[in-house]
BADRENMI-158798 format. One record per residue: residue in one letter; x, y, z of N, C-alpha, C, O in turn; chain. Coordinates in steps of 0.1 Angstrom, whole numbers, always signed. Layout:
BEGIN
  mimi   n_c1   n_c2   n_c3  ca_c1  ca_c2  ca_c3   c_c1   c_c2   c_c3   o_c1   o_c2   o_c3  lovex
     A      X      Y      Z      X      Y      Z      X      Y      Z      X      Y      Z      A
...
END
This chain:
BEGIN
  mimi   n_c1   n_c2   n_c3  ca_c1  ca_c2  ca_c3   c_c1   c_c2   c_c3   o_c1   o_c2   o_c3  lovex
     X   +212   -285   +154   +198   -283   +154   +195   -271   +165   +200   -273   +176      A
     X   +188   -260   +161   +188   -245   +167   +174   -249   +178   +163   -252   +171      A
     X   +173   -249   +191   +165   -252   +199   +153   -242   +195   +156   -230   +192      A
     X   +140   -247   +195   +128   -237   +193   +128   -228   +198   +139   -229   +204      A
     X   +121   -215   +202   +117   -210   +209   +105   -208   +217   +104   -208   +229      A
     X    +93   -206   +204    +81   -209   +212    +75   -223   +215    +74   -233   +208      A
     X    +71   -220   +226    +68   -234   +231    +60   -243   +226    +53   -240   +217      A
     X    +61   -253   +231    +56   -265   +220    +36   -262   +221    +28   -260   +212      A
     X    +33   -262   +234    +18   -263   +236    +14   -253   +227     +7   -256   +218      A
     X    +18   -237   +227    +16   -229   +217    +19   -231   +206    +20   -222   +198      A
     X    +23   -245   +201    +26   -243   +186    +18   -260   +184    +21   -267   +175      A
     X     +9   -263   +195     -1   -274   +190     +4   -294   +192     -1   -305   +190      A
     X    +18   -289   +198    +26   -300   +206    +18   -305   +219    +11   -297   +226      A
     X    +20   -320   +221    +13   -325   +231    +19   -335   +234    +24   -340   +223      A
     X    +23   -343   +246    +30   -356   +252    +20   -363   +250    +10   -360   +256      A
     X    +21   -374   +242    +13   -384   +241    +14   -398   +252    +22   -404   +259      A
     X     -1   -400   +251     +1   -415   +260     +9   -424   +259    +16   -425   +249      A
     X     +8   -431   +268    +17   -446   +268    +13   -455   +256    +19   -458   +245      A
     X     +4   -458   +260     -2   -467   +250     -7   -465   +236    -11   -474   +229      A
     X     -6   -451   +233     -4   -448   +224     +2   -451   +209    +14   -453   +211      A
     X     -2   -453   +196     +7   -460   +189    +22   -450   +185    +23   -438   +183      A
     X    +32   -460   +186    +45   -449   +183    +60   -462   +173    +62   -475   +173      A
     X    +65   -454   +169    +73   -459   +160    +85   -470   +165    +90   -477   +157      A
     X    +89   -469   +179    +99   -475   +183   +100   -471   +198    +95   -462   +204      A
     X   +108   -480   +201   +108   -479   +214   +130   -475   +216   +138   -481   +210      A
     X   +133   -466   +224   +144   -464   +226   +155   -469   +239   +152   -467   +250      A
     X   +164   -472   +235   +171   -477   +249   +188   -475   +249   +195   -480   +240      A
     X   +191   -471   +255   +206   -466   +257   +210   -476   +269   +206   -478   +280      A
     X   +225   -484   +260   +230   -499   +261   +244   -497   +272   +254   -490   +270      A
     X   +238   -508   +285   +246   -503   +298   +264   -504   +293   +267   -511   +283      A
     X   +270   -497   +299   +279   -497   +299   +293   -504   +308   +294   -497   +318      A
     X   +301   -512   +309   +305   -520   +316   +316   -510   +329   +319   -512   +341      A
     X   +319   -499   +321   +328   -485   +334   +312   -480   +338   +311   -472   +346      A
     X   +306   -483   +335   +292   -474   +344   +294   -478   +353   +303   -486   +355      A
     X   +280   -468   +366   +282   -471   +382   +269   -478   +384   +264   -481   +395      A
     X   +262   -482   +369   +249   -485   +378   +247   -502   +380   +237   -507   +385      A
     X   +257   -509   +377   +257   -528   +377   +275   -527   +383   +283   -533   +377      A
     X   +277   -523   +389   +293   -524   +389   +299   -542   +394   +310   -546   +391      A
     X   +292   -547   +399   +295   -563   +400   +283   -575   +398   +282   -586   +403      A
     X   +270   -565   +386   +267   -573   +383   +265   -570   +364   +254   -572   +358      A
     X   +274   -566   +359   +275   -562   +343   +270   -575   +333   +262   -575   +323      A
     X   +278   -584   +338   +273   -595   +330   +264   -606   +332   +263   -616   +325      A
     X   +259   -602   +340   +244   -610   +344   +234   -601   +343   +222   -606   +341      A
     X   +235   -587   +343   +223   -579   +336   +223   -577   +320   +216   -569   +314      A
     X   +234   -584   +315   +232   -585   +302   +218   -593   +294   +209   -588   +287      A
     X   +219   -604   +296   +212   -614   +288   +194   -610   +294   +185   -614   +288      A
     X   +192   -603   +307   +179   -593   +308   +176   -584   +295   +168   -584   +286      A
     X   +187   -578   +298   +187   -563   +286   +181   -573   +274   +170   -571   +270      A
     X   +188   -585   +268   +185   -592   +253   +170   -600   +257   +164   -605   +247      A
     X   +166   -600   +266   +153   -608   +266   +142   -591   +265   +130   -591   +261      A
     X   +149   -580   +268   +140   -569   +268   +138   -568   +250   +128   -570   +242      A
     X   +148   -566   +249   +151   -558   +235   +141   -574   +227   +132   -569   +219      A
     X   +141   -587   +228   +135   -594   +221   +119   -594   +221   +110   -595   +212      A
     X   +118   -593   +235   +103   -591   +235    +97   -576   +231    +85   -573   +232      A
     X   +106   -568   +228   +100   -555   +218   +101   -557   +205    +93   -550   +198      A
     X   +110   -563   +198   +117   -568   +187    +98   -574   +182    +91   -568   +173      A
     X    +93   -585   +189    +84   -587   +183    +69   -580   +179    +60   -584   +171      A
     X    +68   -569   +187    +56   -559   +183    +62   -542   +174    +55   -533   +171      A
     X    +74   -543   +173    +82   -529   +171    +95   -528   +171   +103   -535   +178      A
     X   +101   -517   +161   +116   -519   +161   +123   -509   +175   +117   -501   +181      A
     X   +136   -513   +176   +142   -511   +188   +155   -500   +180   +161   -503   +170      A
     X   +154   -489   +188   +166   -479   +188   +177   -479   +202   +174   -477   +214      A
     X   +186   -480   +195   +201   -489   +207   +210   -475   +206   +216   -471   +196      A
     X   +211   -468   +218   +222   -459   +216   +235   -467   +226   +237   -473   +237      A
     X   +239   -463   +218   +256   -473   +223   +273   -458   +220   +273   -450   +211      A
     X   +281   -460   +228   +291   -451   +227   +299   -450   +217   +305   -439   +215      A
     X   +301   -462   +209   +315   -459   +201   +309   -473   +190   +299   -479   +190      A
     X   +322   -475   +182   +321   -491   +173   +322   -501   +181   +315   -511   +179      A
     X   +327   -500   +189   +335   -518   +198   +322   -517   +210   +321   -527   +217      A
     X   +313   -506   +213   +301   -509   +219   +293   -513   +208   +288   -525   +209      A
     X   +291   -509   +202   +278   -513   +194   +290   -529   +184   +288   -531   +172      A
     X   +296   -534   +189   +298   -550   +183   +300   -554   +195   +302   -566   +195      A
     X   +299   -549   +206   +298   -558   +216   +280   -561   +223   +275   -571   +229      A
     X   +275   -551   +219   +262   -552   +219   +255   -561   +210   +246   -568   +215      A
     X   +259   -560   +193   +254   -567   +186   +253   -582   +190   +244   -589   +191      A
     X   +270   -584   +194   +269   -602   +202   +261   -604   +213   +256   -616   +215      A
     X   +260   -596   +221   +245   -600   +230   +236   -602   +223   +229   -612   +226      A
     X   +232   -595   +215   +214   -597   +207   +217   -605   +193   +210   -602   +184      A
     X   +228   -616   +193   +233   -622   +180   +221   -634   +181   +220   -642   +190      A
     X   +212   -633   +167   +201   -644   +167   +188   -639   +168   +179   -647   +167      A
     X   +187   -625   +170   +174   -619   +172   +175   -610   +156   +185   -607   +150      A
     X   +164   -607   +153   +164   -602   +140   +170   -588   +140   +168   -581   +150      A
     X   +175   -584   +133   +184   -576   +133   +178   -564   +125   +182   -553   +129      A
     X   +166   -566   +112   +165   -558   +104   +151   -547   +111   +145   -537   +106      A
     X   +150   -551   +122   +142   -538   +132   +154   -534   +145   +149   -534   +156      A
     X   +164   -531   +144   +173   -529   +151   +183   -518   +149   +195   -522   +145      A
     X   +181   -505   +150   +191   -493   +147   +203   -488   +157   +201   -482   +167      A
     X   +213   -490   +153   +224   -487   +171   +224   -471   +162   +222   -470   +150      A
     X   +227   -460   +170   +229   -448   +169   +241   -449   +179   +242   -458   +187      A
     X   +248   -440   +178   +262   -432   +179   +258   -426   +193   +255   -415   +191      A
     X   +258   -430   +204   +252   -413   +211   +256   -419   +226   +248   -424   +233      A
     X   +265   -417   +228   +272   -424   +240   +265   -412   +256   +265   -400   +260      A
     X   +260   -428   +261   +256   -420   +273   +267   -425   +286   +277   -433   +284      A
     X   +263   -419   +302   +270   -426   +314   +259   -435   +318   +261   -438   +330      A
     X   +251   -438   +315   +243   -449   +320   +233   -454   +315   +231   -449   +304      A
     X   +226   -461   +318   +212   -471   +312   +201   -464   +311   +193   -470   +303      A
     X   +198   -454   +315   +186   -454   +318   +182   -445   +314   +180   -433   +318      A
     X   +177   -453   +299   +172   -438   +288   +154   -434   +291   +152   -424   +285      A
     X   +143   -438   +298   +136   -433   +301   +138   -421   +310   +128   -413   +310      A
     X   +148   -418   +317   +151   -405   +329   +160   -398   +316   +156   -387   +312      A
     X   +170   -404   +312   +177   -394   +304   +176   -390   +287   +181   -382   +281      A
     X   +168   -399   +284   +165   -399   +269   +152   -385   +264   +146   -375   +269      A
     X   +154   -393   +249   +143   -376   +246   +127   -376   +255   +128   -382   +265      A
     X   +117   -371   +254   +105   -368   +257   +102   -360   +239   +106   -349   +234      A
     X    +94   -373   +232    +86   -372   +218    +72   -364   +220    +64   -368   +228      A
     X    +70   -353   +213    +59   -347   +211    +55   -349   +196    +61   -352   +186      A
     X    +40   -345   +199    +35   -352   +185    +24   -339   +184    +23   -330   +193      A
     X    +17   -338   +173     +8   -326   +169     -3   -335   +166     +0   -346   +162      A
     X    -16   -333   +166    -30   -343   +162    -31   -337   +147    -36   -344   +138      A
     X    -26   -325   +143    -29   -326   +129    -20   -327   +122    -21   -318   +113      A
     X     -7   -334   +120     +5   -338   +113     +9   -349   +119     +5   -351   +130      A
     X    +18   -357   +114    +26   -365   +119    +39   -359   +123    +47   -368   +125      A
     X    +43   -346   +123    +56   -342   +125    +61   -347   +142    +53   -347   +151      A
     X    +74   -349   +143    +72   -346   +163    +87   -335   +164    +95   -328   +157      A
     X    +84   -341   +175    +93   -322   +183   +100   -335   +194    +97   -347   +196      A
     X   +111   -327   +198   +114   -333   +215   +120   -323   +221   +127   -314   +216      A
     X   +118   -326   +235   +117   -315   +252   +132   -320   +253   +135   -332   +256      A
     X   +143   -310   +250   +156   -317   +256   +154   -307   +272   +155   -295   +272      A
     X   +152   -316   +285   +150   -310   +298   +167   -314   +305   +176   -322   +301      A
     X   +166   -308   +314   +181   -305   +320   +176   -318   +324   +164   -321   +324      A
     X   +193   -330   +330   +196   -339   +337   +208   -339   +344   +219   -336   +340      A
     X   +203   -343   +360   +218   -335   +369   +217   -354   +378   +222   -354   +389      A
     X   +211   -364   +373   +213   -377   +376   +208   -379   +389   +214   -384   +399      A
     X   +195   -375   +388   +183   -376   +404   +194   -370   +411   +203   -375   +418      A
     X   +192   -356   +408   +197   -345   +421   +211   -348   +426   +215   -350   +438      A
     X   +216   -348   +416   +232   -352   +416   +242   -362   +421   +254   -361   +424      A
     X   +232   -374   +422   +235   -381   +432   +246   -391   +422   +253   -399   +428      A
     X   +247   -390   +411   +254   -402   +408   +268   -396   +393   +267   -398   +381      A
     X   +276   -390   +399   +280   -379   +384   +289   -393   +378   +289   -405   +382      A
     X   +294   -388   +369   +290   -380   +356   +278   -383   +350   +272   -393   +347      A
     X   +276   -372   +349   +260   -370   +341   +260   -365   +328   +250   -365   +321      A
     X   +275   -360   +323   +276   -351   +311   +270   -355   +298   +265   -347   +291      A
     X   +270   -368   +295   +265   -370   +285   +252   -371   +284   +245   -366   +274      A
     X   +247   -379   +294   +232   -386   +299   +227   -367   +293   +220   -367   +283      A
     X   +230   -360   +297   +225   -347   +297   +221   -345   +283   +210   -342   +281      A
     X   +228   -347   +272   +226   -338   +260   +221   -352   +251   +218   -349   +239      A
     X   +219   -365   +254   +206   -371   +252   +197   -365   +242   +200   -367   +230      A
     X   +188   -359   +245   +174   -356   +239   +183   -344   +226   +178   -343   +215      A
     X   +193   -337   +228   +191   -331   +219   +202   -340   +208   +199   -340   +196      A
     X   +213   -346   +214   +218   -356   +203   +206   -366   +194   +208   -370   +183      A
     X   +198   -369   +202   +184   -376   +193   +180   -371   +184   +180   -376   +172      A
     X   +176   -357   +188   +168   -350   +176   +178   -342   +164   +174   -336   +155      A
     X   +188   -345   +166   +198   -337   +155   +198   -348   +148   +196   -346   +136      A
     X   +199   -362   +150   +203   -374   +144   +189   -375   +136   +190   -377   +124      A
     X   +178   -373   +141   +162   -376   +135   +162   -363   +127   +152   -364   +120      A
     X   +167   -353   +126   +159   -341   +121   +150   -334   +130   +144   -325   +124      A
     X   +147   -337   +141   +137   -328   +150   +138   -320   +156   +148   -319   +163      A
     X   +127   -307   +157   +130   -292   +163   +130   -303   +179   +125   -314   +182      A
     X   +140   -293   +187   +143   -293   +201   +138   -281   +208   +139   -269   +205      A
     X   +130   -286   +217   +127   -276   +228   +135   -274   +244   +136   -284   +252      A
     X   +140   -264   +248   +146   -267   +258   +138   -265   +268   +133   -254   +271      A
     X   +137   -276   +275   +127   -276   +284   +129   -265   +301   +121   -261   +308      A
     X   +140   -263   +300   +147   -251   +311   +147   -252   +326   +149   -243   +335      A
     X   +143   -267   +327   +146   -273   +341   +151   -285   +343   +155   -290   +332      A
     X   +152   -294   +355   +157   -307   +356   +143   -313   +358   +134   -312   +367      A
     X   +144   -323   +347   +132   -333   +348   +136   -349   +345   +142   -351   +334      A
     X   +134   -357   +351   +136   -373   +344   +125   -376   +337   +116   -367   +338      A
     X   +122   -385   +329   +113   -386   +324   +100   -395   +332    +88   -393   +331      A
     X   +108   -407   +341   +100   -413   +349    +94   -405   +358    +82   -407   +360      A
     X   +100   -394   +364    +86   -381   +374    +76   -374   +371    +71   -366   +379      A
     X    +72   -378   +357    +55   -374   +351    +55   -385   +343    +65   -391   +338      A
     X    +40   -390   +342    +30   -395   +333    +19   -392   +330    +12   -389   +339      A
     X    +15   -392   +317     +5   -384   +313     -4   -392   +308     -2   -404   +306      A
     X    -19   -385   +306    -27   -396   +297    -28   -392   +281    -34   -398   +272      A
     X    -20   -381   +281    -26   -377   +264    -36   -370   +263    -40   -367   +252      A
     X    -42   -367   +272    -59   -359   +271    -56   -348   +278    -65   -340   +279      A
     X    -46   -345   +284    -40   -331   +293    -42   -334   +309    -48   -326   +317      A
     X    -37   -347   +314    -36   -350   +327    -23   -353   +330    -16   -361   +324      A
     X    -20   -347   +339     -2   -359   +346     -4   -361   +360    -11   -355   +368      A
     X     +6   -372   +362     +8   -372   +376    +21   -369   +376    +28   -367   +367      A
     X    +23   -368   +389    +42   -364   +397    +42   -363   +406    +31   -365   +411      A
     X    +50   -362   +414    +52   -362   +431    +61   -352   +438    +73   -351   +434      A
     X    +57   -345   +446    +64   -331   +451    +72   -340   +454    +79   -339   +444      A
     X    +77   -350   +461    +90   -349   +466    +98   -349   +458   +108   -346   +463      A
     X    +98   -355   +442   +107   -353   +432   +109   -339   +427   +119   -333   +431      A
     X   +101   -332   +420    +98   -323   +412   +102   -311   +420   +109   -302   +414      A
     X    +96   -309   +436    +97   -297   +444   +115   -302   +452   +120   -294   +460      A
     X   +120   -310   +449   +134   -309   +458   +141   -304   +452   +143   -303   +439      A
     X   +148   -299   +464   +160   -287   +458   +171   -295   +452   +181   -289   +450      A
     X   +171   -305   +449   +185   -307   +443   +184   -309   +427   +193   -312   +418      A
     X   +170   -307   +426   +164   -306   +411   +165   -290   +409   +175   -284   +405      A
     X   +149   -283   +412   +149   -274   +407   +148   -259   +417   +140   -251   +413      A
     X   +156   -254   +430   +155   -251   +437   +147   -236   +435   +137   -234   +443      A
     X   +149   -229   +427   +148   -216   +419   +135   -210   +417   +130   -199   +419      A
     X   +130   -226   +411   +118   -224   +411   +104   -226   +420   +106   -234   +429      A
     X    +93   -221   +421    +84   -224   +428    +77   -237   +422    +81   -241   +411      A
     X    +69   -242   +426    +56   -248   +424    +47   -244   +409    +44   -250   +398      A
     X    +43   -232   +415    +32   -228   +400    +40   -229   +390    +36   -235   +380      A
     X    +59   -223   +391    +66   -222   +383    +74   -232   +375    +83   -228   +368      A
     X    +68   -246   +378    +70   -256   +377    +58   -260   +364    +58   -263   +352      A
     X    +49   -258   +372    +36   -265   +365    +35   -256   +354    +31   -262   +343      A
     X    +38   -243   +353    +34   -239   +339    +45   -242   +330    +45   -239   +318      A
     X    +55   -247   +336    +67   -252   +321    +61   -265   +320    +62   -269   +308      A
     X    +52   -274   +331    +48   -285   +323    +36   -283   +310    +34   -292   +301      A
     X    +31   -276   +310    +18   -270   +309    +23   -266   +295    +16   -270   +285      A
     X    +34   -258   +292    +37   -254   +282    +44   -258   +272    +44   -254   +261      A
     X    +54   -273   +278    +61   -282   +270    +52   -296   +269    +55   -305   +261      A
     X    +39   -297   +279    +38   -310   +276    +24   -308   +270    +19   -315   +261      A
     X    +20   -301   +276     +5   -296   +265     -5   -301   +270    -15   -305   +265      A
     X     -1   -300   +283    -14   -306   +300    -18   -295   +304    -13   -284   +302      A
     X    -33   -298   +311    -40   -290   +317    -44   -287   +335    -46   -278   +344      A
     X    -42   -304   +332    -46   -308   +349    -33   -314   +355    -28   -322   +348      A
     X    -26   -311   +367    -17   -318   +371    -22   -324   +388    -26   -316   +397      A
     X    -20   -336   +390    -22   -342   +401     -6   -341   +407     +4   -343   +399      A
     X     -5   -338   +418     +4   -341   +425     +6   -353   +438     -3   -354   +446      A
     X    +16   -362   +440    +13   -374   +451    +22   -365   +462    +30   -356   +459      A
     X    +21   -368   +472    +31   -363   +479    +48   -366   +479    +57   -358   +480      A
     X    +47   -380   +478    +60   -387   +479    +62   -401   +468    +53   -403   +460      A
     X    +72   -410   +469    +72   -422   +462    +78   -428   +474    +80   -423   +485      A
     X    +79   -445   +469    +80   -452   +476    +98   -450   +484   +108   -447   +480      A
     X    +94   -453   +497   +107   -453   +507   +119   -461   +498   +119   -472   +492      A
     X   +127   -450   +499   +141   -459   +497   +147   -456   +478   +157   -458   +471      A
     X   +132   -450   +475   +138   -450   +460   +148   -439   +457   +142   -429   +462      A
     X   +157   -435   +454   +167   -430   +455   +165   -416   +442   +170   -405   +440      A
     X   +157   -420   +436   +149   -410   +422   +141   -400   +426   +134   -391   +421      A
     X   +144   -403   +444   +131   -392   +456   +116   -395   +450   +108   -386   +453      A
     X   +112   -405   +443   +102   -405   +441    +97   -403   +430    +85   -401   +429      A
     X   +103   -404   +421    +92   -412   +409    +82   -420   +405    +84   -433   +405      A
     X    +69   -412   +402    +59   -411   +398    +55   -429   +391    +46   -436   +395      A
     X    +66   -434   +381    +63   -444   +372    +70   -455   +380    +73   -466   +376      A
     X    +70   -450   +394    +73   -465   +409    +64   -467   +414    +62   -477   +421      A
     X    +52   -454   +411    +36   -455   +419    +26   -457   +414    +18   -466   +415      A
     X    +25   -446   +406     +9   -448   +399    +11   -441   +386    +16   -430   +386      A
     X     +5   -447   +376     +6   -446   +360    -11   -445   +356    -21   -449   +361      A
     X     -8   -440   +345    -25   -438   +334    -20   -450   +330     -8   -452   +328      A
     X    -32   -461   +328    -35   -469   +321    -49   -467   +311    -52   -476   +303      A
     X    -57   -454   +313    -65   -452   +301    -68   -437   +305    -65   -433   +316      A
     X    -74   -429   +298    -76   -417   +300    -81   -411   +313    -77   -401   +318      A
     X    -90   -420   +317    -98   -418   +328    -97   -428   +341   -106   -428   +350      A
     X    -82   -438   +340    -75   -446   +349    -61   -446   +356    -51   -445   +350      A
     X    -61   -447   +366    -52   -447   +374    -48   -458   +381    -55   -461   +391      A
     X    -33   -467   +377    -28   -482   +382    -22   -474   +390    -15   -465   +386      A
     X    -24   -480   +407    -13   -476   +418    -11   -488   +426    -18   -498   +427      A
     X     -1   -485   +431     +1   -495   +441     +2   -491   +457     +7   -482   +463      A
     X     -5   -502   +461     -7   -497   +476     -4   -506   +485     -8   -518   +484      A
     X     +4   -501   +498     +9   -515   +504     +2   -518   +516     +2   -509   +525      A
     X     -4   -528   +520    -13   -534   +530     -5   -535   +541    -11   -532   +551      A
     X     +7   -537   +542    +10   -539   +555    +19   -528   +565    +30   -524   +564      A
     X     +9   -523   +575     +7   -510   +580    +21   -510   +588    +25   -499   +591      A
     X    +31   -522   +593    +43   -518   +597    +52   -515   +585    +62   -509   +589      A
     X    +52   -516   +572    +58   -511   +563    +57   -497   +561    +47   -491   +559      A
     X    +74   -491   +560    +69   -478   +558    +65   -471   +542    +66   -459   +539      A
     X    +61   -480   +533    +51   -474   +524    +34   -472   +529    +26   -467   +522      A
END
């Protein structure tokens, strides 16, 4: 699949809301050589199948798993849950965590076609390698779907913006402006690749995320759109805490 060129906002592309209606929900299935459960693999399993069930009942579930003997080792975790909203795809990642490394779906208001933002992943500022596969994520999605790829031409997770759909985001400089993301770039130079891939107008920036988060602060640890014109944050009352 030959990456677009012109950008998505100029061609009528937009990141749609959360709450938004959408076709499936996607999740890339942990791995037992991963780094991110290393002694607790099999007690964050039967989480994962209470996730995947309580989506199972409003929507079908897309399972990216590495090979055959993952996706039958997967299948017996979710053995008993309906199976006929349940797609395993081929697309082996190094870790769980397909909201940071998975596609970003764009949608058009006058078609149903979508697009996806394949944006660089270097594993929250390199902190955790291999990243190699986690990386080509969004564009192995869209070759498997049929969908134009945009290359988004920086490092972005997906949890360090939230949008409302109406051309609002949030994010937080200490994600987005640290150098171990996107050093190269400035600020404005930032905001207009969001501007152009996500099809936003207004961008709020927070300063920071919460102490200790290792993502340097992601956005979807703090404060999220819950309606066009709403903002859920969390705030911590107790003033010897350092949030």
């Amino acid at each position: 699949m030959a990456h677009a060129r012109e950008t998505p906002a100029a061609q009528g592309y937009r990141m749609p809301a959360e709450w938004e209606p959408h076709a499936a929900t996607w999740l890339s299935w942990p791995r037992r050589e991963g780094i991110s459960f290393p002694r607790s693999y099999d007690h964050v399993l039967p989480t994962f199948r209470e996730m995947v069930a309580a989506l199972l009942t409003s929507e079908p579930v897309c399972i990216n798993v590495s090979n055959g003997a993952h996706e039958a080792e997967t299948r017996a975790v979710l053995d008993g849950l309906p199976q006929e909203n349940l797609t395993f795809y081929t697309i082996p990642t190094n870790e769980p965590w397909c909201r940071d490394h998975g596609p970003i779906f764009l949608t058009r208001n006058d078609e149903p076609r979508l697009a996806v933002i394949d944006w660089g992943h270097n594993a929250w500022g390199g902190k955790y390698p291999p990243f190699d596969l986690d990386d080509v994520v969004p564009t192995r999605v869209a070759e498997t779907l049929g969908l134009p790829v945009y290359d988004g031409g920086i490092i972005l997770e997906g949890g360090a913006i939230d949008v409302n759909g109406s051309g609002a985001l949030l994010t937080t400089e200490s994600c987005l402006l640290n150098e171990n993301r996107n050093p190269h770039l400035t600020r404005e130079e930032i905001e207009q690749r969001l501007r152009d891939f996500l099809g936003v107008r207004d961008i709020f920036w927070l300063s920071r995320g919460t102490e200790g988060d290792d993502t340097d602060g992601h956005i979807d640890n703090l404060a999220r759109f819950v309606g066009d014109r709403t903002v859920l944050a969390v705030v911590e009352q107790d003033r010897d805490d350092p949030n």
